[in-house]
C-alpha positions in Angstrom: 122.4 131.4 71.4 120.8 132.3 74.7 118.1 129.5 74.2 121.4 126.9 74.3 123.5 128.8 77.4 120.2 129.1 79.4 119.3 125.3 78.5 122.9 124.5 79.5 123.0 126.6 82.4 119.5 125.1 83.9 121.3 121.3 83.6 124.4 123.1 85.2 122.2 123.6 88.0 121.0 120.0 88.4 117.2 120.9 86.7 117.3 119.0 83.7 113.4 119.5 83.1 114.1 123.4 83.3 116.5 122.7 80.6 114.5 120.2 78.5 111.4 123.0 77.9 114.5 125.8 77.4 115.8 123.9 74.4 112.0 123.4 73.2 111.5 126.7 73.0 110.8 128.1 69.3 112.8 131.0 68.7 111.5 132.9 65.3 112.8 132.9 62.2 115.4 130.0 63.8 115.6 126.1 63.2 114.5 123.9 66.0 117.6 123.4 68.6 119.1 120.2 67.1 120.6 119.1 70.4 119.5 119.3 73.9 121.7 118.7 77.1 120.9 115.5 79.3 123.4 116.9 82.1 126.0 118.9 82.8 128.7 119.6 86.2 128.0 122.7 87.9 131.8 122.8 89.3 131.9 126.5 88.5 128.6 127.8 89.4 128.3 130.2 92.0 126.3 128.9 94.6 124.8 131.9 96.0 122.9 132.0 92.9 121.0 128.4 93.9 117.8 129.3 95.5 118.0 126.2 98.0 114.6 125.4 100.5 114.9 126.1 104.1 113.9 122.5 106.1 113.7 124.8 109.6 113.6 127.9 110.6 116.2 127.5 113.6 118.7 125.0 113.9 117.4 121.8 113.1 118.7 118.9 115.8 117.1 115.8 114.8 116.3 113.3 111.5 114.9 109.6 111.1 113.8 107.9 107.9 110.9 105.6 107.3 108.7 104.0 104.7 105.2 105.4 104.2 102.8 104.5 101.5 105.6 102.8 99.8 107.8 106.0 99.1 110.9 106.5 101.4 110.5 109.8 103.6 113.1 111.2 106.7 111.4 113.0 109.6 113.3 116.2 110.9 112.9 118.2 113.8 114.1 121.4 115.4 114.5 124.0 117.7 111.7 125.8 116.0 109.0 123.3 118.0 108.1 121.9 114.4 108.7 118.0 113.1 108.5 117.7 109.4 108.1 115.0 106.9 110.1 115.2 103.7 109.6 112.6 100.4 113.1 111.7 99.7 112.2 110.9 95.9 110.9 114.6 95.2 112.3 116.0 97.8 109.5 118.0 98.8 107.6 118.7 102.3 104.6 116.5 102.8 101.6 118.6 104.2 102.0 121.0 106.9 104.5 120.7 109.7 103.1 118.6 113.2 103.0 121.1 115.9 102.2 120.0 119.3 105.1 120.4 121.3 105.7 123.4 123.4 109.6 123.0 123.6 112.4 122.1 120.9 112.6 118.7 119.2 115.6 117.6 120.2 115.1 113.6 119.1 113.4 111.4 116.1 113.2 107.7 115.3 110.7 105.7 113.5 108.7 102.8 113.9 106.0 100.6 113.0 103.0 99.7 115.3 100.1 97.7 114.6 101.4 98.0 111.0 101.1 101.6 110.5 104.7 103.6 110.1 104.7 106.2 113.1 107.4 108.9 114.1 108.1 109.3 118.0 109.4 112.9 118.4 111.5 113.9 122.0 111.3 117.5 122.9 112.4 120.0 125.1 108.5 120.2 127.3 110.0 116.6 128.3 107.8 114.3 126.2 107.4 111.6 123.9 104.9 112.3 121.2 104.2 109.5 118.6 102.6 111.0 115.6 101.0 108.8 112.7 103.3 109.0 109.2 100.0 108.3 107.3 97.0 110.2 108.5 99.5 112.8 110.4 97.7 112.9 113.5 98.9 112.3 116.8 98.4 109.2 118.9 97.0 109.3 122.2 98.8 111.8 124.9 102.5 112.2 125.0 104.9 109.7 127.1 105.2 111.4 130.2 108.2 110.4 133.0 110.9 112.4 132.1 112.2 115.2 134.5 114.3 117.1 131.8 114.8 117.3 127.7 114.3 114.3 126.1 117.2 114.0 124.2 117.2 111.0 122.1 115.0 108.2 121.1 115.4 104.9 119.6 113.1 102.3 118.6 113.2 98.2 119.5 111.0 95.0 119.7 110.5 93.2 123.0 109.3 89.9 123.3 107.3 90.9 119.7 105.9 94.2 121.0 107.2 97.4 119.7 109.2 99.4 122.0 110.8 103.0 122.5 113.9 103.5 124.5 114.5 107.2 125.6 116.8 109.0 127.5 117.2 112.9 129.0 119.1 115.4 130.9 117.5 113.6 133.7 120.4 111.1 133.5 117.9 108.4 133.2 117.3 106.1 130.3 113.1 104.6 129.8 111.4 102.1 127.7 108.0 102.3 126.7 105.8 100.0 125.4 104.3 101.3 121.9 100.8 99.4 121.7 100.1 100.0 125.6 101.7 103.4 125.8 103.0 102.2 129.1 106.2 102.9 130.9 107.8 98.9 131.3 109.6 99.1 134.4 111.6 101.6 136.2 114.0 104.0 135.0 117.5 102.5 133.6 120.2 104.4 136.2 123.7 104.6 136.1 125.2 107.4 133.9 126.2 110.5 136.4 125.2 113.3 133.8 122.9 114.0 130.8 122.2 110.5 128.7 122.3 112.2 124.8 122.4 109.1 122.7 120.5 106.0 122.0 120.8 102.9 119.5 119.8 99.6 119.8 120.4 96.4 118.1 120.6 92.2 119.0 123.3 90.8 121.5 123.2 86.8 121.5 119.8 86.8 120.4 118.6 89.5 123.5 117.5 93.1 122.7 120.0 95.4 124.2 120.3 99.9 124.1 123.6 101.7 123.9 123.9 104.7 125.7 125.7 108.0 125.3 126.6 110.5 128.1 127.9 113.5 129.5 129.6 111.5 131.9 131.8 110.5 128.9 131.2 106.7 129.2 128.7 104.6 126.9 127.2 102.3 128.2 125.1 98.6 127.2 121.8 97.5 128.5 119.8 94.5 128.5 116.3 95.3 127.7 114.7 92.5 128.9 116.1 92.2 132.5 116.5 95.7 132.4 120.1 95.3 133.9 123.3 96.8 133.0 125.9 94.5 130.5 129.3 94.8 131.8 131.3 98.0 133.2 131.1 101.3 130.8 132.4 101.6 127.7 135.4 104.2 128.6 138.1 106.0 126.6 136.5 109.4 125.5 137.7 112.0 127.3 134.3 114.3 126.9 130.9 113.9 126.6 129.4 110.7 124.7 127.4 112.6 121.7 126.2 110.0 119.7 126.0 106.7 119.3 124.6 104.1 116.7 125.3 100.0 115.9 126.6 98.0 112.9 127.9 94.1 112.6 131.5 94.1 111.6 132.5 90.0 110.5 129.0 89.0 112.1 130.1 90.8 115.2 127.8 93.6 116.8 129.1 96.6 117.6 128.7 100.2 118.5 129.7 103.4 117.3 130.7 106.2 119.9 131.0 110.2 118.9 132.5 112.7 121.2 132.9 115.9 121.5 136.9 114.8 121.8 136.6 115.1 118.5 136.9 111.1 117.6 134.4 108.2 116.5 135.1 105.2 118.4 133.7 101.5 117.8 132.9 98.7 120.6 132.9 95.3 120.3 129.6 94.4 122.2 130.4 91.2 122.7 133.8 91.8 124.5 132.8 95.3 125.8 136.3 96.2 124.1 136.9 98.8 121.7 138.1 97.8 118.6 141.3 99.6 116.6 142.4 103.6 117.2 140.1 105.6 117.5 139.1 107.5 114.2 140.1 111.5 113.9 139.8 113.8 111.2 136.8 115.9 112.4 138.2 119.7 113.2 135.6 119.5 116.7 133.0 118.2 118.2 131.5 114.4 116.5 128.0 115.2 117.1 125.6 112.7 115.0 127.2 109.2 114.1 125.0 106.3 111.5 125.8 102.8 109.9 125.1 101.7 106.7 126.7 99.9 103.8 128.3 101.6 100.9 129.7 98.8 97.8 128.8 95.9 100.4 131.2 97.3 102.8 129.6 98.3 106.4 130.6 102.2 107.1 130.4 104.9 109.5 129.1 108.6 108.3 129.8 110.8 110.9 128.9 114.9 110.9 130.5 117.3 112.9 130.9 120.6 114.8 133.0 121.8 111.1 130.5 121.2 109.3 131.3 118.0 107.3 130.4 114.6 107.0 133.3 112.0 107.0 133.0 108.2 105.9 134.4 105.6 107.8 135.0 102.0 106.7 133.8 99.8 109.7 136.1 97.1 109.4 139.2 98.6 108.5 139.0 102.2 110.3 140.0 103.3 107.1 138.5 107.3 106.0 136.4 106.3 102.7 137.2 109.4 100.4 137.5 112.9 101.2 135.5 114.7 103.8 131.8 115.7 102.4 131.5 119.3 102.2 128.5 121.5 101.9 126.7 122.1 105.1 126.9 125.5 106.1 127.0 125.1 110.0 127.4 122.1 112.5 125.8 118.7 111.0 123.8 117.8 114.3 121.6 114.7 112.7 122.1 111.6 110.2 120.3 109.2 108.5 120.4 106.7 105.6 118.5 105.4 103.3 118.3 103.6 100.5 117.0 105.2 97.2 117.0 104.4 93.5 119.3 101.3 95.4 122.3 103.3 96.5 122.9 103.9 99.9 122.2 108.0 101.1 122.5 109.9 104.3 120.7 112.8 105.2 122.2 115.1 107.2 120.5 117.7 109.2 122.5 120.9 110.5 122.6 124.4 112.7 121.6 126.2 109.4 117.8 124.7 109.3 119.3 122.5 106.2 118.3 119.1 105.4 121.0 117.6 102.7 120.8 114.4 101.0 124.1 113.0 99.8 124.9 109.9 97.2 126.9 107.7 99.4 128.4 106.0 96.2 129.4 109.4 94.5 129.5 111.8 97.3 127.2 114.3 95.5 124.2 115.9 97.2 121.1 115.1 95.2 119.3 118.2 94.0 122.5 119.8 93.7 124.1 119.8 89.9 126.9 117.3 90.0 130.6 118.7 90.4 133.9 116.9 89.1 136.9 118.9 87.9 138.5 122.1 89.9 140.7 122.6 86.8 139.8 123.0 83.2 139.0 119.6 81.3 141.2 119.0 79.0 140.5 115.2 77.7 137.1 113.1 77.0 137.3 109.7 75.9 134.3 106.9 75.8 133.8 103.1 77.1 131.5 101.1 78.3 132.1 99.2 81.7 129.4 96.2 82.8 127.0 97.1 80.1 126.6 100.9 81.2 128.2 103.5 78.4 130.6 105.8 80.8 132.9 109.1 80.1 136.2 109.5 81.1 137.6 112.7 81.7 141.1 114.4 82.9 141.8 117.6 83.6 144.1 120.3 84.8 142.9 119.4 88.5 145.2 116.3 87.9 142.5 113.7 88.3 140.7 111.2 86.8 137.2 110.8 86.5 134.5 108.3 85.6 131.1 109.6 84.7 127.8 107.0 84.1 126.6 108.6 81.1 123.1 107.7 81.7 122.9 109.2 85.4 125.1 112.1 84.8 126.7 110.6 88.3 130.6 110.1 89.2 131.5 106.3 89.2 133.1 106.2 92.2 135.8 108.2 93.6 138.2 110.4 90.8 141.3 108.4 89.9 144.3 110.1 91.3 148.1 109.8 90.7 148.9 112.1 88.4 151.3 115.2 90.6 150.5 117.6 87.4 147.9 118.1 84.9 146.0 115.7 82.8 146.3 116.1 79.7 145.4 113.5 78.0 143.0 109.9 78.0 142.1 107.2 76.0 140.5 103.6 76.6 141.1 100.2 75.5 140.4 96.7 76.6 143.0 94.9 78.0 142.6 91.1 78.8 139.2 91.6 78.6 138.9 94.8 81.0 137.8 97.8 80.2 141.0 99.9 81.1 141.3 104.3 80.8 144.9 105.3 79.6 145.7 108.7 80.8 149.0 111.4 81.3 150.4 114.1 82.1 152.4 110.6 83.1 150.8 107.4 81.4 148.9 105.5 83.8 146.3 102.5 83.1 143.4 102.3 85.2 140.8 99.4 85.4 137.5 101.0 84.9 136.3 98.0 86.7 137.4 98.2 89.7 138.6 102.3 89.7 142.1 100.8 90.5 145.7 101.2 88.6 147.2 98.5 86.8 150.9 98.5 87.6 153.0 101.3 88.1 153.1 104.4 85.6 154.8 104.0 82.3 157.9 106.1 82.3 160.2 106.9 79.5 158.8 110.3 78.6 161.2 113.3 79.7 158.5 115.5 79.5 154.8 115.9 80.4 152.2 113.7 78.2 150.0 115.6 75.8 148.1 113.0 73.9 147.5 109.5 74.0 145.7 107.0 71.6 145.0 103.2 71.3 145.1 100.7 68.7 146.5 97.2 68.2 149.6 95.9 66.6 150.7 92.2 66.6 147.3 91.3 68.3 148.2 93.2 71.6 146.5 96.4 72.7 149.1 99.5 72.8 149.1 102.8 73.9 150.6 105.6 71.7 151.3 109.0 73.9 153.0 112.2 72.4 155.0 114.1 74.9 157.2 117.1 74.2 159.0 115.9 71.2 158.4 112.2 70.4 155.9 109.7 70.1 156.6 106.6 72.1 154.8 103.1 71.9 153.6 101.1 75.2 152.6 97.7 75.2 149.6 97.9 77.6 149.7 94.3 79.1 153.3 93.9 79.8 153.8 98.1 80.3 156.6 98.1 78.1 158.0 100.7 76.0 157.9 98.8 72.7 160.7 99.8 70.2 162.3 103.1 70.2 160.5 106.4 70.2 159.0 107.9 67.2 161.4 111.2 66.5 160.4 113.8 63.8 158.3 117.3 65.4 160.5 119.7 66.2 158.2 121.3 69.3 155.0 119.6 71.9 153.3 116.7 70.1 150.2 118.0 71.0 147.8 115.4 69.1 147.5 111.6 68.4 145.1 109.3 66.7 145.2 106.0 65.4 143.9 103.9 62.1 144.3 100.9 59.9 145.6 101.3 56.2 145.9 98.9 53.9 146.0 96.3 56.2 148.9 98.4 58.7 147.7 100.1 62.1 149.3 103.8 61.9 149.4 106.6 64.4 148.4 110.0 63.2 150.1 112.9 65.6 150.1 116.6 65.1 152.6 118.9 66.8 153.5 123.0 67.6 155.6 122.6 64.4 152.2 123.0 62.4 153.0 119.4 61.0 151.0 116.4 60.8 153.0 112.9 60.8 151.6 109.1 59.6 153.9 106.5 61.3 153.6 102.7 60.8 153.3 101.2 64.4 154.5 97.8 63.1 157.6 99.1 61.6 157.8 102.3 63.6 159.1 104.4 61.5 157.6 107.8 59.5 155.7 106.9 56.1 156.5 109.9 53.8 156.9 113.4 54.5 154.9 115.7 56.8 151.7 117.2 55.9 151.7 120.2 55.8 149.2 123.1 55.5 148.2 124.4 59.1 149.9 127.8 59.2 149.8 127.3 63.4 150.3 125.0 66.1 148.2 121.6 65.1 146.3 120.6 68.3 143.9 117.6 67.6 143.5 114.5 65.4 141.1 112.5 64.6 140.5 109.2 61.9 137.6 108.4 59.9 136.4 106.6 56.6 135.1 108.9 53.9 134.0 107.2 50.8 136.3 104.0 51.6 138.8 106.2 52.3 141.0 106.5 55.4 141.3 110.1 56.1 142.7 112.2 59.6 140.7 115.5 60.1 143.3 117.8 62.4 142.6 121.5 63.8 144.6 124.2 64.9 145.7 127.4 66.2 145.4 128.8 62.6 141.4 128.2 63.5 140.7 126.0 60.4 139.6 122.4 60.5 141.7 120.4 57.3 141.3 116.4 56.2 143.5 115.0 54.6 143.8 111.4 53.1 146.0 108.7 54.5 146.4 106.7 51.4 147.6 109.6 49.0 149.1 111.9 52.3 147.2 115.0 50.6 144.9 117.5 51.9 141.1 117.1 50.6 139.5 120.3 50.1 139.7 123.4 51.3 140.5 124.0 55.1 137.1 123.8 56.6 136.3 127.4 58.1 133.8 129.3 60.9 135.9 128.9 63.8 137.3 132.0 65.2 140.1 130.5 67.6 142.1 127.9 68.3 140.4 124.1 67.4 140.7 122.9 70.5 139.6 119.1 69.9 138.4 117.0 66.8 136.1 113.9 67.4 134.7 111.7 64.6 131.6 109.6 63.8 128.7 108.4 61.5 125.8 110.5 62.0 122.7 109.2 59.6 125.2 107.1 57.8 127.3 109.9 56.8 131.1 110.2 58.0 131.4 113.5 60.3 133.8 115.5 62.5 133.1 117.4 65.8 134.8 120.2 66.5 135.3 122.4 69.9 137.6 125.5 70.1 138.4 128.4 72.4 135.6 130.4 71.0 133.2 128.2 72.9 131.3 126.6 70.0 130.8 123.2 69.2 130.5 122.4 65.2 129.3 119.6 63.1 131.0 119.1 59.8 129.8 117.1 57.0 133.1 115.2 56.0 131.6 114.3 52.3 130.6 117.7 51.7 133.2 119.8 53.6 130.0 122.0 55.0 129.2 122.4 58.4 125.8 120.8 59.4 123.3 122.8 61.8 124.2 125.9 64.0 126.9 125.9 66.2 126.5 124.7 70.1 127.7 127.8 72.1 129.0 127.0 75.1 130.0 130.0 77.7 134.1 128.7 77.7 136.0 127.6 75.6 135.7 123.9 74.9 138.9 121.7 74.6 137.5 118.2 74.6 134.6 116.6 73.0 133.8 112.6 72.1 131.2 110.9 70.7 129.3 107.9 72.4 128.0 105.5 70.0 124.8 106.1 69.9 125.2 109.5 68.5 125.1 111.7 72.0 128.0 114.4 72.1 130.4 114.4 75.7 131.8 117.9 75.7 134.5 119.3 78.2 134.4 122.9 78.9 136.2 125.0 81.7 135.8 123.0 84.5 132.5 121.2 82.9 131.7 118.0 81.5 127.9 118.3 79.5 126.2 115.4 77.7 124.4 116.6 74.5 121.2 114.3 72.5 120.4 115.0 69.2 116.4 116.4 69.6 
């Protein structure tokens, strides 16, 4: 028992090698574990408990990303006078920090120069020091010329030479030429206070820098005649914090953070900014980056409240909810791409560098999190070749899970005003499509998006819902408080009258095929279990009876060529009984000591079984020839209410909050 919960609890925590060598472990006088956990959410884990690296040891101001020796790294500096280099894969430090500055870092970008990946690091002692990624030495003697902090850097190429662009509290803004080490020109003048930000990007084929300032106005240069584009970008009412650039419909533009507390975007081509400006931060925008998440260009902004917010360039639309889990102001972002999703990584007051899954808003190296409410439903599908979970819970959402990744497809699916309780999935004009209550909504796995509007009829909430398919269509059967109706997925009509009969909840629904005739098997609070023929809907014989308790799950399988329905209940017992002759097989099947929570079936070394899950948080296997149970129980430290079975044999098992993947070993 504590070889499984400390095997479970290490893939809780996001280390799923941890957990592999847990399960491994021989325990005397035991049986080798016969399952191990792939993953599991950590939605209930008390963070506190997560021993998590420190990046600085002040507040750390500053991040880039680059490439070096093939492997994507970010660069981070602080007010602790340190820059250091971080490999995004393993996310570990590389080597010792580079010291050489005698003030904070308060800037990084990254660059390439004579082919060699290099980080250029502003600071506080008001210099520019350009430090080799690969052999981590510094290059020459710092950039000199700045009368004050340099507060921000930013890389560009001019006229095939790579350049820097800086700017200070000196109100100035400077290019220097990379290969020479050379100031090119005189200083850029014209913001009245403190220049914060840099960016640049390509305007009608001419290299051109975006400024940021105190003065509250951004501001566009061109970098090879070294002259001022247009009048200031104005509208914020504070200080111009940060800036960065995108294309929006093969438009340049730039990105504007303030400490007004909104992002703003700028056509550069009209010197016009473009929409409302975007709000939702709770203070000060202080670190703004583009990138593209699902092919759409967005903003990721982090603030003075510590969260990150995405932006969709085009439409000014918020993508999702805010991102939560910095501990203190998010003062730097980056992206990158790794493993070919889009990331940011987020530097903050608290020393932290975070990287976060732009696709699933998790942070990596954290265990992933999904339900805030107990899990109450699993059901399998597989959507463009890649075998997924689907979830519901008492949170009243949705979810998708890759079952490979352990990752969230995409944001939850929500719509639901009240619990989940129930989900199934069919395929529905050829989509892969999740049927879930409390109120019966279809949702295309596809695309994450509901198909029409809910299915109403119920009076009550939903408790269970099935699929099967009668007359060639695809139809969802959902039990509700007490009657059974039929939905004909495609058109979304109720189809027939409700199926009448349980006297309390219909807590339980399953379908099969008999004879030819595709039934629905339900299980109710009256401690009956019901067959009705969908075709003719209408009851086929009397109840079975038998459970002494509230039934609570059904499931169908074949045993023997026979079509059988293995329920459990409150009474704790596990019972099959067979559809052709409506009688029980067997004795109830016995070892749970609390409700049966969920019944799953499947063919397990080409014999019929049943899973089981209850509120005594265990997990059995029963052998549905035999009537005995097969292995040891899986413990699990809450009680478990849903549990399916992918095809190829792995277990998805809801508990509490949790959704854990389990491989036979």
């Amino acid at each position: 028992m504590r070889r499984q919960l400390l095997a479970l609890d290490a893939a809780r925590y996001g280390d799923r090698e941890l957990s592999a060598r847990l399960t491994a472990v021989p325990v005397e006088d035991e049986p080798a574990a016969p399952w191990g956990v792939e993953w599991a959410t950590g939605s209930q884990l008390d963070r506190s408990l997560r021993r998590i690296p420190t990046a600085h040891t002040d507040a750390l101001l500053a991040v880039a990303t680059a490439v070096v020796d093939g492997r994507p790294v970010a660069v981070t500096g602080g007010t602790d006078r340190s820059v250091r280099v971080w490999d995004l894969t393993t996310r570990e430090q590389i080597g010792q920090p580079l010291t050489a500055h005698t003030g904070q870092v308060c800037s990084v970008a990254t660059a390439v120069v004579d082919g060699r990946p290099v980080a250029l690091i502003g600071s506080g002692d008001r210099t520019v020091r350009v430090w080799d990624l690969t052999t981590r030495e510094q290059i020459g003697q710092p950039l000199t010329g700045h009368a004050a902090a340099v507060s921000a850097v930013a890389t560009a190429v001019l006229d095939g030479r790579p350049v820097a662009v800086t700017s200070g509290g000196d109100d100035t803004v400077r290019v220097w030429d990379l290969t020479t080490r050379e100031q090119i020109g005189q200083p850029l003048t014209g913001h009245t206070h403190a220049v914060c930000a840099v960016a640049t990007t390509v305007l009608d084929g001419r290299p051109i820098a975006v400024t940021g300032s105190h003065d509250e106005t951004a501001r566009v240069w061109d970098l090879t005649t070294r002259e001022q584009i247009g009048e200031p970008l104005t509208g914020h009412e504070e200080a111009v914090r940060a800036v960065a650039t995108g294309v929006v419909d093969g438009r340049p533009v730039a990105v504007t953070g303030s400490h007004d507390e909104t992002v703003r975007v700028w056509d550069l081509t009209t010197g016009r900014q473009l929409g409302r400006p975007l709000t939702g931060h709770d203070g000060w925008v202080l670190s703004v980056v583009t990138t593209t998440i699902d092919g759409r260009p967005c903003i990721v902004s982090g603030g003075e409240d510590w969260t990150l917010q995405v932006w969709d360039l085009a439409t000014g639309e918020q993508v999702g909810e805010p991102v939560i889990g910095h501990t203190d102001k998010v003062r730097a972002v980056a992206t990158a791409v790794l493993d070919g999703r889009p990331h940011v990584i987020a530097g903050s007051q608290d020393g932290m560098v975070r990287v976060w899954d732009l696709t699933s808003g998790g942070q990596v190296g954290e265990p992933p999190t999904g339900h805030t409410g107990d899990v109450n439903a699993v059901a399998t599908a597989v959507v463009d070749g890649r075998p997924v979970a689907v979830t519901g819970g008492d949170d009243g959402t949705v979810r998708v899970w890759d079952l490979t990744t352990g990752r969230q497809i995409g944001l939850h699916l929500t719509g639901q005003d009240d619990w989940v309780g129930a989900v199934a999935t069919a395929v529905v004009d050829g989509r892969p499509v999740a049927v879930a209550g409390s109120h019966v909504q279809v949702w295309d796995l596809t695309t994450c998006q509901q198909i029409s509007e809910p299915l109403t009829g119920h009076e009550e909430g939903v408790n269970a819902v099935a699929t099967a398919v009668v007359d060639g269509r695809p139809v969802a059967i959902a039990g509700s408080w007490d009657d059974v109706r039929v939905w004909d997925l495609p058109a979304g009509q109720q189809v027939g009258e409700p199926l009448t009969g349980h006297t309390g909840d219909v807590n339980a629904v399953a379908t099969a095929v008999v004879g030819g005739r595709p039934l629905a098997v339900t299980g109710g609070d009256d401690g009956t279990v019901r067959i009705w023929d969908l075709t003719a809907g209408r009851q086929i014989g009397q109840p079975l009876t038998g459970h002494t308790d509230c039934v609570l799950a059904v499931a169908t399988a074949v045993v023997e060529g026979h079509p059988v329905a293995v329920t459990g209940g409150s009474d704790s017992t596990v019972r099959v009984w067979d559809l052709t002759t409506v009688q029980q097989i067997g004795q109830p099947l016995t070892g749970h000591t609390g409700d049966v929570n969920t019944v799953a079936t499947a063919v397990v070394d080409g014999r019929p079984v049943a899973v089981t899950g209850g509120d005594d948080g265990t997990v059995r296997v029963w052998d549905l020839t035999t009537g005995d149970q097969v292995g040891p129980e899986s413990v699990f430290p809450l009680p478990v209410c849903a549990v399916a079975v992918v095809p190829d044999g792995r277990l998805v098992v809801g508990f509490g909050w949790e959704v854990a993947v389990l491989a036979r070993r």
